[in-house]
C-alpha positions in Angstrom: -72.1 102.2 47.8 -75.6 100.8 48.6 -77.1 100.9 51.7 -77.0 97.3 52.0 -73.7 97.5 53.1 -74.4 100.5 55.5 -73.8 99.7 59.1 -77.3 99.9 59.8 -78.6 97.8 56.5 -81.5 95.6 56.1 -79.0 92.8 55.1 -77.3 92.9 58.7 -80.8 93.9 60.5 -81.5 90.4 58.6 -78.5 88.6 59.7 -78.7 89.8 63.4 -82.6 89.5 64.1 -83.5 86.5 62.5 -80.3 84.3 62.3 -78.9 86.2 65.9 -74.9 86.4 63.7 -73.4 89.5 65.0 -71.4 89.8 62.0 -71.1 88.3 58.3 -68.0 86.7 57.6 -65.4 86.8 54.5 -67.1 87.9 51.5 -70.6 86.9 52.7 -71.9 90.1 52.7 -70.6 91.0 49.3 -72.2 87.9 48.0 -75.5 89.2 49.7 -75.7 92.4 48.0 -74.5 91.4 44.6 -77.8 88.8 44.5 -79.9 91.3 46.6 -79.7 93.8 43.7 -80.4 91.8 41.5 -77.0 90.1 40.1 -75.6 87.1 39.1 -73.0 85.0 41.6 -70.9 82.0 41.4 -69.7 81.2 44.8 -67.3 78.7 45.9 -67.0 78.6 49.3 -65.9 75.6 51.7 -68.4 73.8 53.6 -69.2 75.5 56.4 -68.3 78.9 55.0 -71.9 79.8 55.3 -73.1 79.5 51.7 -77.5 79.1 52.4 -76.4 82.6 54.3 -75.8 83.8 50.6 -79.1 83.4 49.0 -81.3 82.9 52.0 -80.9 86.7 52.9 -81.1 88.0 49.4 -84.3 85.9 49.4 -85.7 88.0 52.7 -84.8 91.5 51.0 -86.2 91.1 47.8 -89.6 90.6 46.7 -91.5 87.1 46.6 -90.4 84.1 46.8 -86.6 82.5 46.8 -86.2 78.9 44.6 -83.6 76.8 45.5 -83.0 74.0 43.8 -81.7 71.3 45.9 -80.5 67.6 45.0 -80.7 65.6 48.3 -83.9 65.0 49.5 -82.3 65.3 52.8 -80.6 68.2 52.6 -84.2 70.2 51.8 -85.5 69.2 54.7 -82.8 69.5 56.9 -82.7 73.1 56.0 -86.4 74.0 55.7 -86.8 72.5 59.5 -83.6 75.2 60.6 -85.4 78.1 58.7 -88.5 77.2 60.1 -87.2 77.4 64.1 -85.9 80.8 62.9 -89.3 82.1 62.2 -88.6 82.5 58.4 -91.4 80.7 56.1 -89.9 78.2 54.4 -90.9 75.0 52.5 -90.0 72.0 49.5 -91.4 70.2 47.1 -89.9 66.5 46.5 -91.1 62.9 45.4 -91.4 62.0 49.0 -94.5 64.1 49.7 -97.9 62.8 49.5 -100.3 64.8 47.2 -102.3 66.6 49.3 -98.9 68.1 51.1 -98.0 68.9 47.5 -100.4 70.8 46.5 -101.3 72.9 49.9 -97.2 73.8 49.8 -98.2 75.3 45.8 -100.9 76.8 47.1 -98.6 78.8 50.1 -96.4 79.9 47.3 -99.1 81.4 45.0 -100.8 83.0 48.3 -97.1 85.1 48.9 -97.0 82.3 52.3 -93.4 81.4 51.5 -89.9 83.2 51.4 -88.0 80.3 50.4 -89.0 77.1 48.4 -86.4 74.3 48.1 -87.1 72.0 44.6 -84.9 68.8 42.9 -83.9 70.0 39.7 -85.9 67.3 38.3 -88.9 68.5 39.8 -88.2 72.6 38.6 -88.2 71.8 35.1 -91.1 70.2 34.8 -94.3 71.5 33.7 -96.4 72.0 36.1 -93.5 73.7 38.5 -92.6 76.1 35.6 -96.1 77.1 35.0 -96.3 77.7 39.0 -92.9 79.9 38.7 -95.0 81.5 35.3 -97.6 82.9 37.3 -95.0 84.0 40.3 -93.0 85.7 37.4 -96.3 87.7 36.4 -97.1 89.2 39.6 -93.4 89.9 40.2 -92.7 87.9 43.1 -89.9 85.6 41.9 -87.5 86.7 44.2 -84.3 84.7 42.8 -82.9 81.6 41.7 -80.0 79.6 44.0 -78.5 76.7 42.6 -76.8 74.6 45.3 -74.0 71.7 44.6 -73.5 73.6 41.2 -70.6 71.4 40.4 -73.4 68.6 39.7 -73.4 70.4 36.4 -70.2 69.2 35.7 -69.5 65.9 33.5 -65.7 65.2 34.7 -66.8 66.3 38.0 -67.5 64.0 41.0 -70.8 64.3 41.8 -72.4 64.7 37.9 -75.9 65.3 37.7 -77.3 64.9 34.0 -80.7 66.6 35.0 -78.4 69.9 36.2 -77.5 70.3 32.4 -81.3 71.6 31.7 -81.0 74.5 34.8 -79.6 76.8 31.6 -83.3 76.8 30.7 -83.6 79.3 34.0 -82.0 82.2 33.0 -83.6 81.7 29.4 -86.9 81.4 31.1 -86.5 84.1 33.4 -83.5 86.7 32.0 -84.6 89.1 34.8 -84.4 87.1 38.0 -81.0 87.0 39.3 -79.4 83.4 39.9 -76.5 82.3 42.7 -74.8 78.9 42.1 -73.1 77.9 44.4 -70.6 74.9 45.1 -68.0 74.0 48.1 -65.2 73.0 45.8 -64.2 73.4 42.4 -61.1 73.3 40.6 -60.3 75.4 37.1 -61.7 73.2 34.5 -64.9 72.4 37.2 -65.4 76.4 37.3 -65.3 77.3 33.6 -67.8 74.4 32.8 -70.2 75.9 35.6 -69.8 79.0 33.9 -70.1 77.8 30.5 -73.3 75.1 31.4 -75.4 77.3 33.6 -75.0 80.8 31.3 -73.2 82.6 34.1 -70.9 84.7 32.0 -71.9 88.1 33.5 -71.9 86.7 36.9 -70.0 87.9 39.7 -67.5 85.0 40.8 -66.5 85.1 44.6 -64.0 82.7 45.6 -63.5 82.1 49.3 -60.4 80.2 50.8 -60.5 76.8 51.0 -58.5 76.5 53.8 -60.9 74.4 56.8 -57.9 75.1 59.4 -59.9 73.0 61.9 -59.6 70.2 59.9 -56.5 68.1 61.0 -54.9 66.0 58.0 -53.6 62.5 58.4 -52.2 60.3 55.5 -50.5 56.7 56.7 -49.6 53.4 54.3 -52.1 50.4 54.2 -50.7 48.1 56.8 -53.7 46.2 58.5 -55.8 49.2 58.0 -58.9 47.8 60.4 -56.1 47.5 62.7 -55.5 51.2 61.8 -58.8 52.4 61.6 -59.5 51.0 65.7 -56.4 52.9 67.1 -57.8 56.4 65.2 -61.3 55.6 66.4 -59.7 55.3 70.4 -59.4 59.1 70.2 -63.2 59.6 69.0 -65.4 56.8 71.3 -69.0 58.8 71.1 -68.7 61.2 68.5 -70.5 61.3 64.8 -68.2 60.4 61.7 -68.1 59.2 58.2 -65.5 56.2 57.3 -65.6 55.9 53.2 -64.6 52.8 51.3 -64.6 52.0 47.8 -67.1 49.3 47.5 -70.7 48.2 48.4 -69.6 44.7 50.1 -66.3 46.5 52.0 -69.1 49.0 53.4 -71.2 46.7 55.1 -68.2 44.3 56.3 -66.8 47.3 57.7 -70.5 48.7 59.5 -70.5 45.2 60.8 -67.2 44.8 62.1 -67.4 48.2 64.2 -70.5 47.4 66.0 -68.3 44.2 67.2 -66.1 46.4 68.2 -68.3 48.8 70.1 -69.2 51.1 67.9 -72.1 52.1 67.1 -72.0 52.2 63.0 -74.7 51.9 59.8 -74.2 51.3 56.1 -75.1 53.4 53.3 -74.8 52.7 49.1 -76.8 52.5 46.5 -77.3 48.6 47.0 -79.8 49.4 49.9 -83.3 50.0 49.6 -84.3 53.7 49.5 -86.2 53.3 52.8 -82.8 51.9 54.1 -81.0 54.4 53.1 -83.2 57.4 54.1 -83.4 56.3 57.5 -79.9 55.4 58.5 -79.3 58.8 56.8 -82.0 60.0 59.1 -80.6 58.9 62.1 -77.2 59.6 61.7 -78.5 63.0 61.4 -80.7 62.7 64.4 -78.3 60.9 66.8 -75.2 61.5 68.9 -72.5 59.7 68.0 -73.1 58.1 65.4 -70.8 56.4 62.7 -71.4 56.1 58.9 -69.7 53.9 56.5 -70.3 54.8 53.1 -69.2 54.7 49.4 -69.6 57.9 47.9 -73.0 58.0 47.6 -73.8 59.4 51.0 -72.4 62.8 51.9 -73.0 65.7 49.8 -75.0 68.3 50.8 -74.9 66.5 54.7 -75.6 70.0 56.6 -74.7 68.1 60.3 -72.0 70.3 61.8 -70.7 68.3 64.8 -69.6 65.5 62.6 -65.7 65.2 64.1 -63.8 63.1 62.0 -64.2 62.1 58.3 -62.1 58.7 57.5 -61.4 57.4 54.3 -60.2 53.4 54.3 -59.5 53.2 50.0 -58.2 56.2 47.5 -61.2 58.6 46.7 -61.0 59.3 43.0 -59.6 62.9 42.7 -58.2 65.2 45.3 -61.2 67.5 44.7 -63.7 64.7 45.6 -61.3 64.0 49.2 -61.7 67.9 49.6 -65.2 67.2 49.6 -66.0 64.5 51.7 -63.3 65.6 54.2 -65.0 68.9 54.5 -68.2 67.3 55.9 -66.1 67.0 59.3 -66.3 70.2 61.7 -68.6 72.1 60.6 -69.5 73.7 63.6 -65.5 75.2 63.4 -64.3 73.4 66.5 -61.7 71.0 66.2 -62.2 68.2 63.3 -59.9 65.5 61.7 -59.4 63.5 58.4 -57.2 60.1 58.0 -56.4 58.4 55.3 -55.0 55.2 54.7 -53.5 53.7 51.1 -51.6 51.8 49.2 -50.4 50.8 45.7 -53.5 48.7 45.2 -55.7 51.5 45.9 -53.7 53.4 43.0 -54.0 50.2 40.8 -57.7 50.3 40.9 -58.1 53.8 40.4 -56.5 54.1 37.4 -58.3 50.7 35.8 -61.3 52.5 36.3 -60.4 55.2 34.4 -58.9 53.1 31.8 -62.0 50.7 31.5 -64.8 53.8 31.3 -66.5 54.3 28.9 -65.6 58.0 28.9 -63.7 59.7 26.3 -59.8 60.1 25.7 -59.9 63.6 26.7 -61.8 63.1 30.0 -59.9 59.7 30.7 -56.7 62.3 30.4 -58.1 64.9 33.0 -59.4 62.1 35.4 -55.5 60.3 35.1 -54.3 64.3 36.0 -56.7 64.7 39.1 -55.7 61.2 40.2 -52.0 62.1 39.8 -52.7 65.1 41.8 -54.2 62.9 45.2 -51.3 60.6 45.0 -49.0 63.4 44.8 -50.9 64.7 47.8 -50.6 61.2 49.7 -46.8 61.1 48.8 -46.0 64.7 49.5 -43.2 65.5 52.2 -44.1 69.0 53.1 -47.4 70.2 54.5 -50.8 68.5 53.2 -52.4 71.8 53.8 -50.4 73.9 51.6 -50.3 71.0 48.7 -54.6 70.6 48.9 -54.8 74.5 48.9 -52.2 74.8 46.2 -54.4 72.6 44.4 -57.0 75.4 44.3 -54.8 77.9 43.3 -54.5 79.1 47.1 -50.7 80.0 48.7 -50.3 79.1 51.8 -48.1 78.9 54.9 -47.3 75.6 56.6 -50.1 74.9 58.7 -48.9 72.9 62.1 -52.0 70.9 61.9 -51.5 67.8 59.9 -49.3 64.8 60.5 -46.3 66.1 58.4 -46.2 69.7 60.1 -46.3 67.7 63.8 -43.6 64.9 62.3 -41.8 66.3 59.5 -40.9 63.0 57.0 -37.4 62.5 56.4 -36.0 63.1 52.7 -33.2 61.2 50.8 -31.4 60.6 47.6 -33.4 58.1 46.1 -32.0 58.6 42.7 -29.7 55.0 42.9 -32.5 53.2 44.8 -35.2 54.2 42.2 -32.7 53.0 39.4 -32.5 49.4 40.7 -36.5 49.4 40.8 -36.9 50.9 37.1 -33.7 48.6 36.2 -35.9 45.0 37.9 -39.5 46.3 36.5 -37.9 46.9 32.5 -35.4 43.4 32.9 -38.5 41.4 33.9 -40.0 42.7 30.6 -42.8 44.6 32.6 -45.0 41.7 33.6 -44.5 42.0 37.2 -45.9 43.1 40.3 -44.5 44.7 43.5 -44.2 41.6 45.6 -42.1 40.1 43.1 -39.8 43.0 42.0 -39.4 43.3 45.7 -38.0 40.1 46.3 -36.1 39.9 42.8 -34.2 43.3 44.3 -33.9 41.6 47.9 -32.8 38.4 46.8 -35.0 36.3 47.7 -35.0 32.8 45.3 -38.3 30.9 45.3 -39.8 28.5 42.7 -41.4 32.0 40.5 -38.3 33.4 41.0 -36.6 30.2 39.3 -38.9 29.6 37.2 -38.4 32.7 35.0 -34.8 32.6 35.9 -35.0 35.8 37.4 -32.2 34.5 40.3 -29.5 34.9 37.3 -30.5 39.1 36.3 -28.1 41.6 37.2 -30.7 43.1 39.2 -31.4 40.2 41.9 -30.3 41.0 45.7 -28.7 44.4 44.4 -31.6 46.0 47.1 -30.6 43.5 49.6 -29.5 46.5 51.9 -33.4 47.5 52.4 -36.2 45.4 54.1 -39.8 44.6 52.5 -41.5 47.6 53.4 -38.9 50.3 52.4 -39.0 49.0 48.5 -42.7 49.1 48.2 -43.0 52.9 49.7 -40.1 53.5 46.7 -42.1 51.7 44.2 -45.4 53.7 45.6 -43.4 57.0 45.2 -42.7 56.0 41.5 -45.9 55.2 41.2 -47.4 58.9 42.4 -44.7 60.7 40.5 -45.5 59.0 37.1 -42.3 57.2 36.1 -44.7 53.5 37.1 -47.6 52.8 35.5 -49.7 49.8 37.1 -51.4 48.2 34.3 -54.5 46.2 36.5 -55.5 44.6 33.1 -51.7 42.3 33.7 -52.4 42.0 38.1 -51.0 45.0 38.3 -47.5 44.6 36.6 -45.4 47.7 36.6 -45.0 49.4 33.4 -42.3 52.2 32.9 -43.1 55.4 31.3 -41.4 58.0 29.2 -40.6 60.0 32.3 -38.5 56.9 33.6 -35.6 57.6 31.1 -34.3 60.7 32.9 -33.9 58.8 35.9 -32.4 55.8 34.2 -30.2 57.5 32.7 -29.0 59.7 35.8 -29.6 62.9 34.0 -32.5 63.7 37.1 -31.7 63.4 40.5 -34.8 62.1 42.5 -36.2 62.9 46.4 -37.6 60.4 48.6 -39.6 60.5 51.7 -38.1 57.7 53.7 -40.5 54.7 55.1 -41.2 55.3 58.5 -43.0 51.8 60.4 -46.5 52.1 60.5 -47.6 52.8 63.9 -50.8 51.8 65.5 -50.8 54.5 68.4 -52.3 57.1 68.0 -51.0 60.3 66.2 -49.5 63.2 68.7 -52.7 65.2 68.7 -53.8 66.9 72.4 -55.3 64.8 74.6 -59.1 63.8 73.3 -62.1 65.5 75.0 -65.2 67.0 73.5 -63.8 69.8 71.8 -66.3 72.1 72.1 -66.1 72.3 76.2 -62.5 72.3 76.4 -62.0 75.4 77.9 -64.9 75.4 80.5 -64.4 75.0 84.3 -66.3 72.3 85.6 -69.7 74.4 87.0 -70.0 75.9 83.1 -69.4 72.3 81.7 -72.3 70.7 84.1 -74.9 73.2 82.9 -73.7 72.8 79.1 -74.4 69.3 79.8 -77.9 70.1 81.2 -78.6 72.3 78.1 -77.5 69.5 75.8 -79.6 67.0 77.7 -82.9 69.8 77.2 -81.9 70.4 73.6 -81.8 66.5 72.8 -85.8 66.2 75.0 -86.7 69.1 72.7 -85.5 67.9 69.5 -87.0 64.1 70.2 -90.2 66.2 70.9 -90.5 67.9 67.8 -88.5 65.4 65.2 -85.6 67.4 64.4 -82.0 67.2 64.9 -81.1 68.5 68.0 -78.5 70.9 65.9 -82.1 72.2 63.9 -82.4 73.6 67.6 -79.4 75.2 68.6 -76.0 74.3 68.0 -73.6 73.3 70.4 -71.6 76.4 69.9 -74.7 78.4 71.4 -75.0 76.4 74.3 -71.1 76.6 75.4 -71.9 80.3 74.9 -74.9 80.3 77.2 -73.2 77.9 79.9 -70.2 80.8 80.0 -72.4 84.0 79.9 -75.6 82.7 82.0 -78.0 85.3 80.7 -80.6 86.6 82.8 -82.9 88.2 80.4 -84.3 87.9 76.9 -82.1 90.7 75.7 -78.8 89.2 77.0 -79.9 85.9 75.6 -80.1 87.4 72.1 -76.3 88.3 72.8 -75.5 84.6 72.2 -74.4 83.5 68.8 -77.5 81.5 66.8 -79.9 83.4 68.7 -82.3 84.9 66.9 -85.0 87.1 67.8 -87.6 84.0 66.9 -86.0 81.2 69.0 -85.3 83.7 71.7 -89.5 83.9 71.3 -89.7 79.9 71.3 -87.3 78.8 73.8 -86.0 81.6 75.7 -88.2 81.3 78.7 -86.9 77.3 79.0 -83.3 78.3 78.8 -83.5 81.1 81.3 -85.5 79.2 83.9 -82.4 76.1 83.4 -79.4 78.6 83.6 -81.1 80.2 87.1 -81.5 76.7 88.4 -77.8 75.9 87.5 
């Protein structure tokens, strides 16, 4: 075995002096000395698995210089300002810079003044950054390549970026420099076309477990969802989220809204200006407490790891892309949450917008199967845990930290009631939406229903025994389970597919979750506090407090996030230890030897004074 996984290696001497981690986690330190000898890796790895971890300490141990290529402007610097409070020399190179900053930042890398150089793809192929990585190539100080967000190389992925296609050119370019591509979620199909796209065939794959078991899951049926949205928001008043909807104009009704309601919120899509956009980005990355609401286009790549709750108010388009944008919540691994809330409409747009691309049969097919898969998720009646992991091809127990371990759904024999709503969509010659198949099985006679003559089928008032709501969470069920089709191009009209005839027929029985009221409280979850100071008495919590309040002067002061500082984890650490020297401070998680240099004499004077 190499010395790099000795006890006493250069990879954990890394990991301990200059990050101040007493230990790597998972496969980390596989992943480490796979690149740091000079091998390929494709690592998928949830967010906040510690994935830079993975190529920035490769990058220290090997010769030259580290390239990582980056796609959020954002993101780059966001991680060259937390590299740079750890004493480690890092920089980027994007379109925001002016030239001069340019070319001084080329000029560190061709003195050997940089360990790790963050780049937009765009940017790294172009000529004058290859010949720059030429002449690092010649002197033999191209340390390694990292490709981050690899799944933007995928076409019937969610996040598709056309200029990741040309990264191939890397390994063609440079056969001998060893390349990690990394990605926080992936399915099958996702992983074979990384491999296949970025020529990593000989790589090494690591696959972590996708399981975020701080994340609490929360699904609930569209009924007044603003309404909904308030009562989830009473349990997080002050704390940073992210609340996704579908469209531009439903973003910046809903930003608009919560600041009516007291909460402090920002918009971001595409529709806004770039300056617009890069500083509510900025701020919500800056600021406490802050709330987000976004269409897709904000998100990946956001390294902020105290956000506490991601919400989504419409359907995200696959279950892989809700893995995603639910995994930007808690981060920081304290306690986290992520609530839903949909209906059939949701399911209705979804699939017109797969049926209206422009993409081809075969990807319309796969985009219908990774739809089918979220509603199946929405619809489920065991844990949501155990069907998102099962997704990934991950077993699992149930987890007793989502809303269907805490109030198990109750199950029944649907089989007759599912009949009588195949029966009313097929006898209505599949032109018809929910609200009218729901009052064709209730009963109900109004001028539509007259004038189509639906008050004489055999079907009308044979559901009279069940109210509004239940027949629409039956329909919604046949819906996720594929035996419904809602055709938007007809306002939704409910189509029957081949699957249907089994159940017609009575040769398959079929299990329904029955409706429950929506409910406005608030879910049984433990009573709300910052999570992180939970378990503090009430001296440790004042001087976490007075930490936080010198971390947030300190970050103001030098234009960082206060997290680019230290995190909050390091100050509940130093509030329950109260170090008294430099040594003991270097005991606290996050600690490195070089913020120990920059801040340790602040900190110690505060925690003596406490």
């Amino acid at each position: 075995m190499s010395d790099l996984a000795s006890p006493t290696s250069p990879a954990r001497e890394i990991l301990q002096r200059v990050f101040g981690y007493p230990a790597f986690r998972g496969r980390q330190e596989e992943i480490v000395q796979q690149v740091a000898e000079g091998g390929d890796a494709l690592v998928l790895m949830p967010t906040g698995g510690g994935k830079s971890l993975c190529y920035q300490i490769p990058a220290l141990l090997r010769q030259g210089c580290g390239i990582v290529v980056s796609p959020l402007i954002a993101l780059m610097q966001d991680q060259v300002d937390t590299l740079t409070q750890l004493g480690v020399k890092a920089a980027y190179l994007n379109s925001t810079q002016d030239w001069e900053t340019v070319r001084e930042t080329e000029q560190r890398l061709l003195n050997g003044d940089l360990d790790l150089l963050y780049v937009a793809p765009e940017r790294l192929l172009g000529d004058r950054c290859l010949d720059l990585l030429d002449r690092l190539q010649t002197q033999g100080r191209l340390a390694l390549f990292a490709i981050d967000e690899a799944h933007c190389v995928s076409q019937w992925g969610h996040d598709f970026r056309p200029e990741y296609l040309q990264l191939s050119a890397l390994h063609q370019r440079y056969p001998e420099v060893p390349r990690i591509a990394l990605t926080a979620t992936a399915d099958q199909a996702t992983r074979e076309e990384m491999i296949r796209r970025l020529g990593l065939g000989d790589a090494q794959v690591f696959v972590a477990s996708f399981d975020r078991p701080n994340i609490h899951y929360t699904v609930v049926e569209k009924d007044n969802p603003r309404r909904q949205l308030l009562a989830f928001l009473a349990g997080h008043k002050g704390e940073a989220g992210i609340i996704y909807c579908l469209s531009r104009k439903k973003v910046d009704e809903t930003a608009a809204w919560l600041n009516t309601q007291g909460f402090a919120a920002l918009p971001y899509h595409a529709g806004l200006d770039t300056d617009t956009r890069a500083q509510h980005q900025r701020r919500f990355l800056r600021e406490e407490g802050l709330i987000v609401v976004a269409t897709i286009a904000f998100g990946m790549g956001i390294d902020k790891p105290d956000v506490r709750f991601v919400a989504h108010l419409d359907l995200p388009k696959s279950l892989e892309a809700y893995y995603q944008e639910t995994g930007r919540a808690g981060r920081d691994g304290e306690k986290a949450e992520a609530w839903m809330t949909y209906g059939l409409q949701d399911v209705v747009l979804q699939r017109a917008r797969i049926d209206e691309s422009a993409a081809g049969d075969e990807q319309k097919r796969l985009e219908a199967q990774k739809l089918n898969a979220l509603l199946a998720y929405c619809e489920s009646p065991r844990c949501r845990r155990q069907v998102l992991l099962s997704y990934f091809g991950e077993n699992s127990e149930p987890c007793g930290n989502c809303d269907l371990c805490l109030e198990p759904p109750e199950l029944w024999d649907g089989t007759v009631a599912a009949q009588k709503a195949l029966s009313a969509a097929y006898r209505t010659g599949q032109r018809f939406g929910v609200a009218h198949l729901t009052d064709l099985l209730r009963g109900k006679s109004n001028d539509k229903m007259r004038q189509w003559g639906h008050d004489q089928l055999p079907t009308f008032g044979v559901g009279a025994d069940m109210d509004e709501a239940s027949w629409r969470s039956v329909f919604r069920q046949l819906v996720a389970a594929g035996l419904l089709h809602a055709d938007l191009a007809e306002h939704g009209a409910l189509k029957l597919t081949a699957d249907a005839r089994p159940v017609l027929k009575g040769e398959t029985r079929l299990e329904l979750r029955r409706h429950v009221p929506a409910k406005t409280a608030r879910s049984r979850r433990e009573p709300h506090t910052r999570t992180v100071v939970t378990d503090l008495d009430i001296a440790d919590q004042a001087l976490f407090e007075s930490l936080r309040q010198w971390r947030t002067e300190e970050a103001k002061e030098q234009g960082v996030p206060a997290y680019v500082i230290l995190h909050d984890r390091t100050l509940k650490e130093l509030a329950e230890m109260r170090p008294a020297t430099r040594g003991h401070l270097m005991q606290a998680t996050g600690m490195g030897s070089a913020k120990v240099e920059r801040y340790g004499e602040a900190l110690l004077a505060l925690i003596a004074a406490a």
